[in-house]
C-alpha positions, 0 to 999 in steps of 0.5 A, a space after each residue: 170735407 164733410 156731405 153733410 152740414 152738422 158734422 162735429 169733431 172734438 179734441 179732449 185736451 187731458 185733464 186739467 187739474 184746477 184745484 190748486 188756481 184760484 183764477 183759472 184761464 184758457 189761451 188758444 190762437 186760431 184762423 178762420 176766413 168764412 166761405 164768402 156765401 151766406 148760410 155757411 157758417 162753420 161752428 166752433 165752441 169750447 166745453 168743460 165737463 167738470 169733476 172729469 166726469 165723461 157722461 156729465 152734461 158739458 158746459 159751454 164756456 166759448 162759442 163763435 161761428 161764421 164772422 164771429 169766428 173769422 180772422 180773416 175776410 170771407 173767400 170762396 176758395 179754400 183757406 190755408 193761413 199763412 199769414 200771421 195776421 190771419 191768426 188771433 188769440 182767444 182768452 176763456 176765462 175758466 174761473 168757474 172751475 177753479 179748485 175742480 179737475 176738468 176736461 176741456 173738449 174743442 168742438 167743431 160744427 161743420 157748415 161746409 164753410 171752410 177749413 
């Protein structure tokens, strides 16, 4: 629960070796019902930073927000998935950095949309 709209919070996954993959791939699953009012369209995007290198400007590689992020039909009270026809998996393909060792960084953008 953030005061503000903009708020960020990211998850490093640890480095991921790639140099050995000639075809390189991320699957992740997730859930997300948008607040059913317009304007509020929470962010999530996907960055790699090549070589491992912390203060290289990151690439985005996956990005949705508002229903192109839902699994679910908007609501306007908190979302808690619990169903599995809530969730979806996601396939982000990583092949431009197949050979590489990366970090992988899950940004999320708050629009006091939902959880």
């Amino acid at each position: 629960s953030y005061p503000q709209s903009g708020e960020e919070d990211a998850i490093n996954l640890i480095p991921l070796d790639l140099s050995a993959i000639a075809s390189a791939g991320l699957a992740f699953d997730l859930a997300y019902a948008p607040f059913a009012q317009p304007g509020y369209e929470d962010n999530l995007r996907i960055e790699v930073q090549a070589g491992c290198d912390t203060n290289a400007a990151p690439q985005v590689v996956w990005e949705k927000s508002g229903n192109q992020l839902a699994t679910t039909p908007g609501i306007t009270g908190q979302f808690f998935p619990d169903e599995e026809d809530d969730w979806r998996t996601e396939l982000v393909d990583l092949t431009a950095f197949a050979g590489q060792k990366v970090i992988v960084r899950f940004v999320g953008t708050n629009a006091t949309g939902n959880n």
